[in-house]
N, C-alpha and C positions, 0 to 999 in steps of 0.2 A: 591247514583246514581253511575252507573260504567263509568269510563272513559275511552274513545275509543280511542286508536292511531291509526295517520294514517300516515306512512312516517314519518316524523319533526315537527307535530303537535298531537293534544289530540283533540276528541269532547268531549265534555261535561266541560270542565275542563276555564280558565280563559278566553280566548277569542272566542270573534264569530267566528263561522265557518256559510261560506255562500255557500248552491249546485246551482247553476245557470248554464243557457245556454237555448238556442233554446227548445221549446218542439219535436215535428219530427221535425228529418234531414232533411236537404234539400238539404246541398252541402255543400263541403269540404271549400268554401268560406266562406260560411256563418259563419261554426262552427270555424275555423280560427279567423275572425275578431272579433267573439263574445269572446271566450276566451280569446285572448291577450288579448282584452280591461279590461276585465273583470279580469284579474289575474293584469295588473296594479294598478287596482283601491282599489283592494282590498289589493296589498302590501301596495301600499302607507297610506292607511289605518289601517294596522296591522290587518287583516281581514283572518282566514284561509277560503283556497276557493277550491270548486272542481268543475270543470266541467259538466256537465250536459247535455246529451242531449239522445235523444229514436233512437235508428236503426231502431223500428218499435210502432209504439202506435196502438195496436190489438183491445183496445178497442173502438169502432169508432162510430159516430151517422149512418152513412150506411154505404152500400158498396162503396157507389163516394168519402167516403171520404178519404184523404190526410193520409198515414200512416210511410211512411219514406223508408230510403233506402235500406233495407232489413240487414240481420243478416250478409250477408261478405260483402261486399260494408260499410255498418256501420261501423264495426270493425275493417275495413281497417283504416277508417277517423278515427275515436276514435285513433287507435291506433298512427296514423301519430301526433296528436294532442299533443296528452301524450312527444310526445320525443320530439315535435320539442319546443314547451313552457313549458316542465317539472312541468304538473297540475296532480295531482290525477284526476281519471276518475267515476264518477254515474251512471249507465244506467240501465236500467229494460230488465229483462225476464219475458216471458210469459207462456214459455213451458219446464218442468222439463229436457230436455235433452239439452237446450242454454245453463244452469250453469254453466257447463265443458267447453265448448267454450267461453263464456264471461268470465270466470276469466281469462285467460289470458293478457287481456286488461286492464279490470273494477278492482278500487279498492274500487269500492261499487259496489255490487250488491242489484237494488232496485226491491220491489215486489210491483207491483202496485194494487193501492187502491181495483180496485173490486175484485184481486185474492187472498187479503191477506189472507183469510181460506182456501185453498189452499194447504193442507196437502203436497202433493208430490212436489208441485214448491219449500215451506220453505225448507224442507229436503233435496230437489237436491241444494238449495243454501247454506244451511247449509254446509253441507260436501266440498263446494269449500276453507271453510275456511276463507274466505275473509269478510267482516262487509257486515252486513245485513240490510237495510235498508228498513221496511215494513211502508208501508204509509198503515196508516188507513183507512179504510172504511168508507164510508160518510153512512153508515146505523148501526155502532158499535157505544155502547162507547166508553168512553177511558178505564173503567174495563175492557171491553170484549177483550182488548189488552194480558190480561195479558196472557190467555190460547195461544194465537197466538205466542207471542213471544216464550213462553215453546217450542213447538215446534222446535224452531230453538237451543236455547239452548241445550234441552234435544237431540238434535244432535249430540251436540258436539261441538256447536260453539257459546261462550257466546260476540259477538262480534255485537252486536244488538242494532241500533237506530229506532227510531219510529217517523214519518211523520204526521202529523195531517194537515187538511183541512177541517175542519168543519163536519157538520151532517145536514144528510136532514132534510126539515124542510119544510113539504108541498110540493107543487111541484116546481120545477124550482128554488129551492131556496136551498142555504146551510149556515148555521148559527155557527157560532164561540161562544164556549163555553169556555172561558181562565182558567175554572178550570181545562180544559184537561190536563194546562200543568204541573199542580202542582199534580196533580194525575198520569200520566205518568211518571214523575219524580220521585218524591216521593214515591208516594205508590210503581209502580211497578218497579221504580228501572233504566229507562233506559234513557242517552240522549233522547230531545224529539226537533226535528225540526217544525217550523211551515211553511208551504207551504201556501207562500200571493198571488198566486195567485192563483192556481185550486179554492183556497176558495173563489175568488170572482168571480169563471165561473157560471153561468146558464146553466145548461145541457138542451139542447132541444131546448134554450132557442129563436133558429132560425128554428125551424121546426125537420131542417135535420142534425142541425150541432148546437151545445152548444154557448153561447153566453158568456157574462162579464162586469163585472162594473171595470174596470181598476181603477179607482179615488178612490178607496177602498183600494189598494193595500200596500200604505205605510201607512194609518193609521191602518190597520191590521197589519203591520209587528212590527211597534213600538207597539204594544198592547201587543203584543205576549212578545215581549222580556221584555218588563214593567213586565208581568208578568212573567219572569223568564225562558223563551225557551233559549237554549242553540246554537238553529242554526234558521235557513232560509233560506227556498226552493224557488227560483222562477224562473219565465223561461222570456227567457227575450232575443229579436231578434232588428236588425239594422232599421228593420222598420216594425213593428206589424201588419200595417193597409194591408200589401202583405204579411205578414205570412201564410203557408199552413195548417197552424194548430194553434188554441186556440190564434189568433191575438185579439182577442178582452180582452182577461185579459195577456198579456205577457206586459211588461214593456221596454219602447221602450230604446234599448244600450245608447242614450246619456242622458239620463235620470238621470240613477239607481246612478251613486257618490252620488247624495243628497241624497237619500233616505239612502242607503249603510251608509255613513258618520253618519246620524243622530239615526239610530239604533246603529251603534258600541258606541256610544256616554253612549246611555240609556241602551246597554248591561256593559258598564265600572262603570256606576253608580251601577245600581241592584247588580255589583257584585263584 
């Protein structure tokens, strides 16, 4: 499996690395409070950590719904973010010509789940140079990973981690397969993070807007790492239940140390 540098740390390599933050922005406050906390917790911890949060989340249940602060207003905040708490930065693009404008910022560029076949989005983030970060499709395997990531390598950029959150599984539902991660790994060679919460959202699950089982979320993240994931995605706001976006599987800030602590714990043993 290749190890990723980022900055003063490695993915894949002896310690957890955790992507966390807000799913949509929502304000330079918010993403503020959330990261300091969140890069405390995780020093004090021995935890590598990067930021997380969406300028825009394109893919939406309607039009009413909640998508972020748009691409400069975003990158303004990101970027304020990055200098004032000295965090690596994760955020997605949607459209082959952000890649050029978010590297600047972003020291992940992440491709979100429904775009990951995506031929021209991989390519335009490919060529930024910067780690690639394609979350899995909740309708691939984790085989069907392998052609996707080629893609970004045969770019030119062998700089490639892999997102998992489950597969559909009927409607409304998405099911966690933990052979994912030893096949992502393994077989095809690359860091594999596990995303604890999109995997416990219900899409639809509210008509017009995706729903979630939050109570799920750390006994999925301990699964994953039991089984051998080398990171962990989750999105994670000061108070869920007024989140503008996916409050029902986000993990509420004063929460996440126990859970944090008790994975780094089961990723030291595993490894």
């Amino acid at each position: 499996m290749k190890i990723i540098k980022l900055n003063d740390f490695e993915i894949g390599n002896d310690k957890l690395t955790i992507l966390a933050g807000p799913c949509a922005m929502e304000s330079y406050e918010i993403c503020y409070e959330t990261a300091k906390k969140l890069k405390e917790i995780t020093k004090k911890l021995n935890i590598n950590f990067v930021f997380k949060t969406s300028f825009d989340k394109a893919n939406r249940s309607s039009l009413a719904s909640y998508r972020g602060l748009g691409l400069k207003k975003g990158l303004e905040i990101l970027e304020s973010i990055k200098k004032e708490l000295d965090v690596p930065i994760v955020t997605d693009i949607h459209e082959p010509f952000q890649a050029e404008i978010v590297k600047e910022v972003a020291d992940i560029i992440q491709i979100p789940a429904f775009l990951c076949r995506q031929t021209d989005l991989l390519v335009a983030a490919a060529k930024t140079d910067k780690i690639v970060n394609i979350k899995k499709g909740q309708f691939l395997s984790p085989y069907q990973m392998k052609s996707i990531a080629k893609k970004v390598t045969d770019s030119g950029n062998d700089k490639v981690i892999i997102t998992d959150r489950g597969t559909s599984f009927g409607y409304n539902n998405l099911v966690v397969d933990m052979r994912g991660v030893e096949i992502i790994q393994k077989d095809l060679g690359y860091p594999m993070i596990f995303d604890a919460t999109h995997s416990v959202q219900i899409p639809g699950g509210h008509g017009e807007s995706s729903s979630g089982e939050r109570r799920f979320v750390p006994l999925l993240a301990k699964s994953a790492i039991a089984a051998g994931a080398k990171g962990l995605f989750f999105e994670i706001h000061p108070d869920p239940e007024s989140a503008l976006c996916d409050g029902d599987n986000m993990l509420k800030l004063d929460d996440v140390e126990e859970v944090f602590e008790t994975c780094s714990k089961i990723f030291n043993v595993v490894n």
